[in-house]
C-alpha positions in Angstrom: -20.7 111.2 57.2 -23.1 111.6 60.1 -22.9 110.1 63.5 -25.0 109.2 66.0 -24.1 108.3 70.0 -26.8 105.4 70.7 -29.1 106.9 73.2 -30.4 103.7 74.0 -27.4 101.8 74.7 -28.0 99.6 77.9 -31.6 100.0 78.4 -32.9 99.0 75.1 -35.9 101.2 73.1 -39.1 101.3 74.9 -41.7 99.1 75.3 -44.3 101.4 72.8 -41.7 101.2 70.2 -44.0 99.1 67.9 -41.0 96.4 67.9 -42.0 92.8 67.5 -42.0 89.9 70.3 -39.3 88.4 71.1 -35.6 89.0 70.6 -32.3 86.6 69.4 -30.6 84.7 71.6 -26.4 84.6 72.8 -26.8 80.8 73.2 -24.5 79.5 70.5 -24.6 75.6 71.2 -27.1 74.5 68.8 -25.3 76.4 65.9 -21.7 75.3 66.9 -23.0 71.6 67.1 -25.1 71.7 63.7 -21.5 73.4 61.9 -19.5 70.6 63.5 -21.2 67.7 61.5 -21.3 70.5 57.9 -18.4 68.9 56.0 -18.0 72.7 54.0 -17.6 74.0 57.2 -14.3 75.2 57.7 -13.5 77.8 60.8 -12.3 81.1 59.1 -9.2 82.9 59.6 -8.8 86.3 61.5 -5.8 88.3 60.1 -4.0 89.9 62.3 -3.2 93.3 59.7 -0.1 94.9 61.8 0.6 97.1 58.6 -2.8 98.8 58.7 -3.0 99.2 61.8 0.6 100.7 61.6 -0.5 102.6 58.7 -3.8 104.4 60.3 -1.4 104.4 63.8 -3.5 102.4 66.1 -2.2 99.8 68.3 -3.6 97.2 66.3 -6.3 95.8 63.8 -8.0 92.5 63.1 -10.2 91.5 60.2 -12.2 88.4 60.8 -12.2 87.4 56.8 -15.6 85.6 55.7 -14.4 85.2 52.1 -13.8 81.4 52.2 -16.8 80.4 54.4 -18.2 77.5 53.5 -17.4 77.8 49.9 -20.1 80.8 49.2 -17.9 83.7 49.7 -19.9 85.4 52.7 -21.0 85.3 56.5 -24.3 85.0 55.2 -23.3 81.2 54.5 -24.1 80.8 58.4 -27.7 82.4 58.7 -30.1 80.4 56.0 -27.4 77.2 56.1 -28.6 77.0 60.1 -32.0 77.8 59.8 -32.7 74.9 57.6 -30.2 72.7 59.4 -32.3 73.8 63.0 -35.7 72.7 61.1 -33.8 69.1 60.2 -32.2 69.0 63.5 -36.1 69.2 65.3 -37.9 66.9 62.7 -34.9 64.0 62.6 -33.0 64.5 66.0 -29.7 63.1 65.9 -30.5 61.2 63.3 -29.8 63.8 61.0 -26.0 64.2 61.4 -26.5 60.4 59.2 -25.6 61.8 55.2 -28.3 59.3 54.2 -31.1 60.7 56.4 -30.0 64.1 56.2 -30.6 63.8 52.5 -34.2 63.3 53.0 -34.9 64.7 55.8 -37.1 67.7 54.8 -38.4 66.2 51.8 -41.2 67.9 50.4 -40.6 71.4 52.3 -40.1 74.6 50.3 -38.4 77.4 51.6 -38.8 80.9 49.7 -37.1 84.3 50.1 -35.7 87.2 48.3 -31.9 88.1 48.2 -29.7 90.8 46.8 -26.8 88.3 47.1 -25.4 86.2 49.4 -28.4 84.9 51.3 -30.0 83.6 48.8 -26.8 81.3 48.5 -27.5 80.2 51.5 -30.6 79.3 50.9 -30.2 77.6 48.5 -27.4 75.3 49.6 -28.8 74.6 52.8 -32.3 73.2 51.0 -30.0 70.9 48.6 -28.5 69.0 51.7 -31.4 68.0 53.4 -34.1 67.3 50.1 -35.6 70.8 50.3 -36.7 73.1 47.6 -35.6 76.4 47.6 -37.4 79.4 45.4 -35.3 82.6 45.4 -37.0 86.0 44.7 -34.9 88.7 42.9 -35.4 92.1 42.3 -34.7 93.5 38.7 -31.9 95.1 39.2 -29.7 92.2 40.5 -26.8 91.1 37.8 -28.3 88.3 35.7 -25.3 86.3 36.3 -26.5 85.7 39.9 -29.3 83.9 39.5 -27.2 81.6 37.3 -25.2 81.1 40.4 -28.4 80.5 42.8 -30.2 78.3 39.7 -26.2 76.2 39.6 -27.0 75.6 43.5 -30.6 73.8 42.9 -32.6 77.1 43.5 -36.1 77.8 41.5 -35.5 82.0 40.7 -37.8 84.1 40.6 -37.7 87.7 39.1 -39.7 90.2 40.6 -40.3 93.6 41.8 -38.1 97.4 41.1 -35.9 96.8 44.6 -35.4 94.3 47.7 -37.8 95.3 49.4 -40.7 95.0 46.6 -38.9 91.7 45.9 -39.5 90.5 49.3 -43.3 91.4 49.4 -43.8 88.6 46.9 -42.1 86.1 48.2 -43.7 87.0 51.5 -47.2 86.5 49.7 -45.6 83.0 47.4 -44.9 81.9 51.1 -48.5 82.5 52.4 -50.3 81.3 49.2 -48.3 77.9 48.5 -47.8 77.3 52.5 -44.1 77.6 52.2 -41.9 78.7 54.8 -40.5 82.1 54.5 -36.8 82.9 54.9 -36.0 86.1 55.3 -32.6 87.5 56.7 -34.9 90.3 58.3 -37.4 90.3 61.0 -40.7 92.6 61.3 -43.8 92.8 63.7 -45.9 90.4 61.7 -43.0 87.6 60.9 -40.2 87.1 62.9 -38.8 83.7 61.2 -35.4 85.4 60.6 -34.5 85.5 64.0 -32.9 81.3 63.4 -30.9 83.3 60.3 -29.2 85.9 62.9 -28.3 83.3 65.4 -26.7 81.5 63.0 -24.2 84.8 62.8 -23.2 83.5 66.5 -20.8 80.8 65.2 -19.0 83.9 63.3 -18.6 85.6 67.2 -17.8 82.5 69.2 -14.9 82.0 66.2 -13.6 85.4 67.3 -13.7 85.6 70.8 -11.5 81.8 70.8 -9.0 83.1 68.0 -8.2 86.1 69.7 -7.7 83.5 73.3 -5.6 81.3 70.9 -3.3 84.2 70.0 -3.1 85.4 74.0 -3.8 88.7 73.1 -6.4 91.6 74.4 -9.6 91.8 73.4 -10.5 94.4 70.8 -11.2 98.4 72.2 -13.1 99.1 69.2 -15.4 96.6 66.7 -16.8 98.3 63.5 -20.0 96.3 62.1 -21.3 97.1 58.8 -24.5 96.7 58.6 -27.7 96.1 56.2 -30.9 95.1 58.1 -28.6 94.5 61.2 -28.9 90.8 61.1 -24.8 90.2 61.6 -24.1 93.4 63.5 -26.9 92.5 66.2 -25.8 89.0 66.6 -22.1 89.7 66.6 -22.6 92.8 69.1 -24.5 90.8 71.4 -22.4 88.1 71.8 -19.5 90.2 72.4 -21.3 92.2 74.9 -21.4 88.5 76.7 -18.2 87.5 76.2 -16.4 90.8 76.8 -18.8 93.5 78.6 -18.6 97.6 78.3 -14.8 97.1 77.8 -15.5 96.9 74.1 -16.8 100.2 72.2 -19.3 99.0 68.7 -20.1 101.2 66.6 -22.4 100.5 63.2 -21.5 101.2 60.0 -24.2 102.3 57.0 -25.0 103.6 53.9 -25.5 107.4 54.3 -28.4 106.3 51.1 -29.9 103.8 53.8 -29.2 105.0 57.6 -32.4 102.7 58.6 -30.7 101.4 61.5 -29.2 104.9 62.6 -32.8 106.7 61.9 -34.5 104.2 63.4 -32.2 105.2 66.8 -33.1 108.3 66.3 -36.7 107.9 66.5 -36.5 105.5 68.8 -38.6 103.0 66.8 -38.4 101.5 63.3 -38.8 103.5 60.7 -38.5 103.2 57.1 -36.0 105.5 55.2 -35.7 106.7 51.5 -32.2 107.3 49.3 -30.3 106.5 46.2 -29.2 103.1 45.6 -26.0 102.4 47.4 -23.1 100.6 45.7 -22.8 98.9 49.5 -25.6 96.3 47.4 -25.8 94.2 50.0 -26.1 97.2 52.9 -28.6 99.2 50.8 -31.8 97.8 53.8 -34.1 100.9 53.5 -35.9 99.2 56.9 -34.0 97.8 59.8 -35.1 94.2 60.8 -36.4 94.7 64.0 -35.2 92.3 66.5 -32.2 93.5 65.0 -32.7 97.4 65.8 -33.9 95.9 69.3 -30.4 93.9 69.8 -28.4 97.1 68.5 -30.5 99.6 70.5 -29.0 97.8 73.9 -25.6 96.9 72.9 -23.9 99.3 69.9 -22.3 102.6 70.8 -23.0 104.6 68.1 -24.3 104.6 64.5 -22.0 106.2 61.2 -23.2 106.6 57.5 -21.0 106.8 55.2 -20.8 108.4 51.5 -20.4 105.4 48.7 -17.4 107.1 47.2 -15.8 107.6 50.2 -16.0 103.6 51.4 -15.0 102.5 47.6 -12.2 104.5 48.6 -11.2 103.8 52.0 -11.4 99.9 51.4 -8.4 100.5 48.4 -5.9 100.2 51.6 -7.5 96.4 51.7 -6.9 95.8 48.3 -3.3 96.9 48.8 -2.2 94.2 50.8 -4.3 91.5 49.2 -7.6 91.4 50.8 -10.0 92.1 48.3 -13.8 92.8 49.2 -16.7 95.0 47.9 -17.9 98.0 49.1 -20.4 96.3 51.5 -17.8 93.5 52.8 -15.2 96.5 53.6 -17.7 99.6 55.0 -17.0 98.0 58.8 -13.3 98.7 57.9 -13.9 102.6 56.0 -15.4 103.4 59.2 -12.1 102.6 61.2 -10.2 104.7 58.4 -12.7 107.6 59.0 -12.2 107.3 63.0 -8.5 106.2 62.8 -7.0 109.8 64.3 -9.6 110.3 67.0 -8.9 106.0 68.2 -5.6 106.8 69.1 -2.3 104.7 69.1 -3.9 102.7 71.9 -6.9 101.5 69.4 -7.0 97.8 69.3 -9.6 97.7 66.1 -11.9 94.3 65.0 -13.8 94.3 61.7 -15.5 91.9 59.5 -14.7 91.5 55.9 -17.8 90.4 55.4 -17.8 88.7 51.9 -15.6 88.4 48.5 -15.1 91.0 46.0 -16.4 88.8 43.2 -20.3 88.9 45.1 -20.4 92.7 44.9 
């Protein structure tokens, strides 16, 4: 384990960081309306785990469980499924809450990206609904039963390239040879067309801050945020950072094989890092997306890595009273079990279980 007190925090990196333009935004109207008129959307629940927290004796612990949403077993359901919905939304108008027109209503577009898992789901489902076409690139080493599952969703797969990032490189260059539109869950100086993705992680926060209102209790001390790129831990940390201020303390959990995010602090600009494959699949990002880092930079606490071994652990205490995840959906909650004596009994703890055991 290694952490790392956010230098940054509050002031952001600076300006000769080599970041690119432009950062997301805390707005979460557009992405609350567009969910409103999904019929798979569903809001999803946040379990209020008085047993864990008595077990690692804090105060108390809530897990904001992403298994059911919207049928695909992960947060990630929100980021592609809005980006496509945004690009309907500004072709049609209102039109396109009409099944009939939202059916055709980005006919002949192609969206391409590459996935280790659940974002290519998204992807893909969000093409079917409004007449897209969606082309998935996969590295080699993802499990062949997954591009059955993206192929059963409509999706054109591709096989390419020794790891996620190689895998991404082609689609990056299918994107700019065909004129389709790239889709990535990750931003970087020369493309920055995953930023709509990340803000569609907003509905995820707003969700949050009005379920803890509905059950009249304090806003978390402590949020843990597993993270990959940094897509979901930048959107989530900057909306709570609206919605409750410095009274909240976020720290951001990684891979110790792919502490891009953490490193990238460190330097004090992106910077891509080298390691093992993870079995955190979906958190093994060897380069931070960088309006991501930018978002984290002003508004997490502190960066952790953490061993594999030690998370597939940790996240047995889940499993133990029923809520099953993979190493990457329950890293957010190892890092809690790694801090637990040092919260304190006061700790009031929030993490994401960020997807389903099944989609490790």
């Amino acid at each position: 384990m290694t952490y790392l007190a956010n230098p940054w925090r509050s002031k952001g990196l600076p300006p000769q960081s080599g970041l690119a333009e432009g950062q997301i935004t805390i707005d979460d109207h557009l992405v609350l309306k567009l969910l409103s008129q999904c019929p798979a959307h569903a809001e999803t629940p946040l379990v209020n785990a008085q047993e864990l927290a008595n077990r690692l004796g804090i105060q108390s612990l809530y897990i904001k469980d992403e298994r059911p949403r919207m049928g695909l077993g992960s947060f990630k359901a929100l980021g592609a499924a809005f980006a496509i919905a945004k690009t309907a939304y500004e072709k049609a108008g209102e039109s396109v809450f009409d099944p009939q027109r939202a059916k055709t209503a980005l006919d002949g577009q192609v969206f391409v990206t590459a996935s280790a898992g659940n974002h290519g789901l998204s992807v893909a489902a969000g093409a079917r609904v409004f007449g897209a076409r969606a082309v998935i690139y996969l590295a080699q080493t993802v499990p062949s039963g997954f591009a059955q599952r993206l192929r059963d969703k409509g999706a054109e797969v591709v096989i390419e390239g020794e790891d996620y990032e190689a895998s991404m490189a082609a689609a990056a260059k299918a994107a700019q040879d065909n004129g389709w539109r790239l889709l990535s869950d990750s931003t970087w100086a020369e493309d920055t067309s995953g930023k709509d993705v990340m803000e569609g992680y907003l509905a995820l926060s707003a969700e949050m801050v009005a379920q803890y209102e509905a059950a009249n209790d304090a806003p978390p001390s402590h949020v843990y945020l597993q993270a990959g790129v940094g897509g979901l831990a930048a959107a989530v940390a900057a909306s709570l950072r609206h919605h409750w201020d410095d009274s909240v303390q976020i720290t951001v959990v990684e891979p110790t094989a792919a502490p891009a995010l953490q490193e990238s602090i460190r330097a004090g600009k992106p910077v891509a890092t080298q390691g093992p494959a993870s079995n955190m699949g979906r958190l093994d990002c060897k380069e931070p997306s960088h309006l991501a880092l930018k978002a984290l930079a002003q508004d997490a606490d502190g960066f952790v890595t953490l061993e594999d071994d030690d998370v597939a652990e940790k996240i047995q205490q889940l499993e133990a009273v029923g809520l099953h995840t993979s190493p990457s959906g329950g890293a957010g909650f190892a890092g809690v079990v790694t801090d637990a004596t040092q919260l304190g009994a006061q700790a009031r703890v929030l993490v994401i279980l960020s997807e389903d055991a099944a989609d490790d």
